[in-house]
Backbone bond lengths (Angstrom), bond angles and torsions (degrees), N, CA, C in turn:
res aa  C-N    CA-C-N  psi(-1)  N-CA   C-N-CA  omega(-1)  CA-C   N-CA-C  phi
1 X - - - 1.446 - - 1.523 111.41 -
2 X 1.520 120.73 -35.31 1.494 118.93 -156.44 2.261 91.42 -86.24
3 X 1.445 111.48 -26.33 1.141 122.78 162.82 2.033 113.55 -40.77
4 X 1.467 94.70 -83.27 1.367 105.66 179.27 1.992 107.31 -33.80
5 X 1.619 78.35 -55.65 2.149 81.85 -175.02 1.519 106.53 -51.35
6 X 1.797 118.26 -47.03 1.528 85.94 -151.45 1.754 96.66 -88.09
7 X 1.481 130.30 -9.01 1.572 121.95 143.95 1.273 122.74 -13.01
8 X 1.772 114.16 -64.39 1.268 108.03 -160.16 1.532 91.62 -88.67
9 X 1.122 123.10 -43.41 1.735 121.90 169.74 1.384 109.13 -27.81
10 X 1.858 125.43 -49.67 1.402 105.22 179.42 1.558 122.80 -100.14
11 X 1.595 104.39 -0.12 1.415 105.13 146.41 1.344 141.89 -52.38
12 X 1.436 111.37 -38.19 1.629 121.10 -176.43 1.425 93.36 -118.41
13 X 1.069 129.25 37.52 1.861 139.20 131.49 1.246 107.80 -86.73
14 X 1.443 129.35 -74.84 1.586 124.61 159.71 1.912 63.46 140.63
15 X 1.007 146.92 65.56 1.890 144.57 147.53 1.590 88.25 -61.43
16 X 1.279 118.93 -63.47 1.302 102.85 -166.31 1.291 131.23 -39.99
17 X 1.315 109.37 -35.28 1.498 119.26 159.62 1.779 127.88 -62.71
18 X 0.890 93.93 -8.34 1.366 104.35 -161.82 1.484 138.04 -124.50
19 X 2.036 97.52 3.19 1.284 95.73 -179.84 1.570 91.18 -128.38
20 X 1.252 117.21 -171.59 1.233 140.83 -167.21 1.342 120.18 -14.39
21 X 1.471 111.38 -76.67 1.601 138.67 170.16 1.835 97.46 -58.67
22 X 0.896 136.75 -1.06 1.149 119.42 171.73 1.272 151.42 -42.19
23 X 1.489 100.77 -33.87 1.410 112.22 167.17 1.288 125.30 -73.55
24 X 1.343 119.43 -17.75 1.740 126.18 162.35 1.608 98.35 -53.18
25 X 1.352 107.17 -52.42 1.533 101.10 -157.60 1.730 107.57 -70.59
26 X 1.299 108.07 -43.58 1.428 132.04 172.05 2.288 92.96 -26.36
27 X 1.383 81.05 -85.23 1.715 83.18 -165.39 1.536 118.46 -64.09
28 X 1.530 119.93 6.26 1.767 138.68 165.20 1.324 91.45 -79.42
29 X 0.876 156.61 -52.83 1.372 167.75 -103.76 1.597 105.73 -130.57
30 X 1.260 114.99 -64.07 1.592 110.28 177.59 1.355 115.29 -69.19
31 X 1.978 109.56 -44.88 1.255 102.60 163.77 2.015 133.16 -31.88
32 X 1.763 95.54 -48.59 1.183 110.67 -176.67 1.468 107.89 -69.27
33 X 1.080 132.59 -27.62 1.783 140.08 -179.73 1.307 93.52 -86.08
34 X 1.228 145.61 -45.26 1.817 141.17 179.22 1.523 105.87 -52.11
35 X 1.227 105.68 -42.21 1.674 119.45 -163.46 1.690 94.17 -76.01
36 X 1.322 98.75 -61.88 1.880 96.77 167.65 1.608 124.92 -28.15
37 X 1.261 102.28 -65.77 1.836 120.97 -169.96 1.374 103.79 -60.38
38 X 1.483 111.58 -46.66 1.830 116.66 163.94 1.622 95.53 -47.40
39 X 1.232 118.05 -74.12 1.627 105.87 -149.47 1.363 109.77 -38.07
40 X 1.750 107.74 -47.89 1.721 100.43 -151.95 1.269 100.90 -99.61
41 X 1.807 128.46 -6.10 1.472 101.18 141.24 1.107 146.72 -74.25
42 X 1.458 124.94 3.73 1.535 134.38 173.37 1.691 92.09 -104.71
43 X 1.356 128.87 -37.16 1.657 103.70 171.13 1.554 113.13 -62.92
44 X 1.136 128.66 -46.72 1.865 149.50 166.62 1.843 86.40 -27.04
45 X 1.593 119.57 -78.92 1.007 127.58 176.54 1.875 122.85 -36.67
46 X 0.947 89.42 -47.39 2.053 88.98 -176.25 1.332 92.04 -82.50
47 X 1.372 145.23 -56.69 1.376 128.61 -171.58 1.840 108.14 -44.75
48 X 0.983 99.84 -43.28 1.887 121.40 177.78 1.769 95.89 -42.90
49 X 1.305 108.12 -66.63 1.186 112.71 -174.07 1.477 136.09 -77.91
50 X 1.615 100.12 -11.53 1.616 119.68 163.04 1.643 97.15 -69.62
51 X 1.103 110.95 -44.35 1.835 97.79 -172.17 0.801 126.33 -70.80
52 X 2.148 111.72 -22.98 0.964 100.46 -168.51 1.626 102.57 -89.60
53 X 1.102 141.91 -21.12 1.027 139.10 131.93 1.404 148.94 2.80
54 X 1.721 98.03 -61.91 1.581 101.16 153.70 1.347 136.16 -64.42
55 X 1.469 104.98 -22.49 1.315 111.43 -178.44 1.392 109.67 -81.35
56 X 1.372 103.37 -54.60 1.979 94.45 163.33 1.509 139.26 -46.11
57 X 1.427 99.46 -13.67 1.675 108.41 169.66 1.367 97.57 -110.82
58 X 1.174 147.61 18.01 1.725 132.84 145.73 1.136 90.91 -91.74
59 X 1.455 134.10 -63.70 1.747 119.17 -176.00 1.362 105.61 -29.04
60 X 1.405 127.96 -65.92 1.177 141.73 -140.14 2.298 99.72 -73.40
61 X 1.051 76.40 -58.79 1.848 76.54 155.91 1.679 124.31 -65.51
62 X 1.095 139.53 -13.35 1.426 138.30 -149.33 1.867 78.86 -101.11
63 X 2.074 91.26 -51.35 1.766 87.44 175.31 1.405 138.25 -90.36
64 X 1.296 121.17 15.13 1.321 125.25 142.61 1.645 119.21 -73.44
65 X 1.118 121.00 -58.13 1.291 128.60 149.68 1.258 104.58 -8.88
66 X 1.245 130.16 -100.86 1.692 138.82 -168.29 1.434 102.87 -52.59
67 X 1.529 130.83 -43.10 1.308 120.98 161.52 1.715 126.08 -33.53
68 X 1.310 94.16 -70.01 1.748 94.68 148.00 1.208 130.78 -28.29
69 X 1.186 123.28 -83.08 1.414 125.31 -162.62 2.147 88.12 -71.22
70 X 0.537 100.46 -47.48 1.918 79.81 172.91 1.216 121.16 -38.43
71 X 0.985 106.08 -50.23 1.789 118.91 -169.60 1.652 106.99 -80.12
72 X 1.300 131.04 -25.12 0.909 156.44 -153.29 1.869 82.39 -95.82
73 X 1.450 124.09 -77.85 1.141 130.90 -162.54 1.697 108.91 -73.62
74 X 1.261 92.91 -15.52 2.128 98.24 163.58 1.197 105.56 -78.32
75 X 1.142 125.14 -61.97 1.563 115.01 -171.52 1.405 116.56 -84.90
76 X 1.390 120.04 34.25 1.346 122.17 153.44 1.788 102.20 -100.95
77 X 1.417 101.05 -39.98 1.245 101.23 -169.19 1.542 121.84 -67.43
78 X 1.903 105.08 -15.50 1.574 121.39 -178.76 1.602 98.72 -97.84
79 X 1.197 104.34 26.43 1.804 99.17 -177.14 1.967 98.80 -79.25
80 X 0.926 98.72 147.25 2.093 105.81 159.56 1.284 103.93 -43.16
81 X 1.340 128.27 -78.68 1.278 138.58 -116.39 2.224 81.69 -96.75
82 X 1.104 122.62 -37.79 1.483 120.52 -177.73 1.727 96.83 -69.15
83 X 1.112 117.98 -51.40 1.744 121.13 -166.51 1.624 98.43 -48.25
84 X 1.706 111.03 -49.90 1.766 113.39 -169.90 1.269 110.00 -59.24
85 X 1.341 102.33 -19.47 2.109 99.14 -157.19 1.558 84.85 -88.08
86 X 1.267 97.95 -67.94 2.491 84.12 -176.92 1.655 109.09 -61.52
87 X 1.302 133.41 -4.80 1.315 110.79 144.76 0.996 155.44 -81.49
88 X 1.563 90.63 -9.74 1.810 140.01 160.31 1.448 86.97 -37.77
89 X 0.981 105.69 -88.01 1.607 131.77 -148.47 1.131 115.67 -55.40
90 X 1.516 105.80 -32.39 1.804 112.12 167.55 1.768 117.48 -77.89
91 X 1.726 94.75 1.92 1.886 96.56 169.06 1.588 106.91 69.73
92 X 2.091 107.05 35.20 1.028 97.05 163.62 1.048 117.62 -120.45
93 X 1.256 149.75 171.97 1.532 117.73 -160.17 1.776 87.21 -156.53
94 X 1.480 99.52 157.11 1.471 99.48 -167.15 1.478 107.56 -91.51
95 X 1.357 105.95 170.90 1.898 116.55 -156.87 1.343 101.34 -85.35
96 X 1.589 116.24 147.92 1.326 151.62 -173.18 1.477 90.13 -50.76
97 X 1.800 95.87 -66.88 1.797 107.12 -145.23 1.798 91.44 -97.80
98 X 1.268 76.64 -173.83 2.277 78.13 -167.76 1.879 69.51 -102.27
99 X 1.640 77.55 171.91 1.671 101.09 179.85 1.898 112.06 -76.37
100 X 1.144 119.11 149.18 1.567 129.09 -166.90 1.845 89.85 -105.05
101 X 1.545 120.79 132.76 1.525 133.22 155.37 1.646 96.04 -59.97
102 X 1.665 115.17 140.04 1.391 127.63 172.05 1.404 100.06 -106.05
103 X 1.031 153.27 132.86 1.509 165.15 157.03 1.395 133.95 -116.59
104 X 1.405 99.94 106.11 1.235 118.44 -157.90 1.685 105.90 -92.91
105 X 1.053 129.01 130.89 1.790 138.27 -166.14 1.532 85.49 -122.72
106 X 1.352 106.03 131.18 1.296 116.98 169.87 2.066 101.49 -120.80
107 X 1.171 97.05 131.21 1.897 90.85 163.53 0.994 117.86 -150.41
């Protein structure tokens, strides 16, 4: 038992750090903190890029959306029956006779 105790006793002293063989542990140790700082700046990084992400697919919907309603508000405006009424209004009024083909003969 007094074994186990003074183990953890020179565990949470940090001896390991501090005696002989130390420098093995020394460069296990930074290695293991390098490997750390990598992880959670490339996790830091993909969360970065999940957002930025989401936001490019609400843009990307906001402008299909308005694509829609554009196209939607053109082809009301290319309708027949809308073109006569504002040409109405300019007091022009559509033709009696239907339109005649012009044919041009060249020789």
């Amino acid at each position: 038992m007094a074994r186990v105790r003074r183990s953890i006793y020179d565990l949470l002293r940090g001896s390991f750090l501090t005696d002989a063989s130390a420098f093995k542990n020394w460069r296990i140790i930074i290695f293991v903190v390098s490997l750390f700082l990598i992880m959670i700046t490339s996790g830091h990084s993909a969360d970065g890029k999940v957002i930025e992400i989401a936001a490019l697919n609400k843009k990307q919907r906001e402008f299909r959306a308005e694509y829609v309603d554009t196209g939607t508000i053109l082809m009301r405006m290319r309708m027949e029956s809308n073109i006569r009424q504002k040409v109405k209004l300019r007091g022009i009024l559509p033709s009696q006779t239907s339109p005649q083909k012009i044919r041009i003969i060249r020789k």
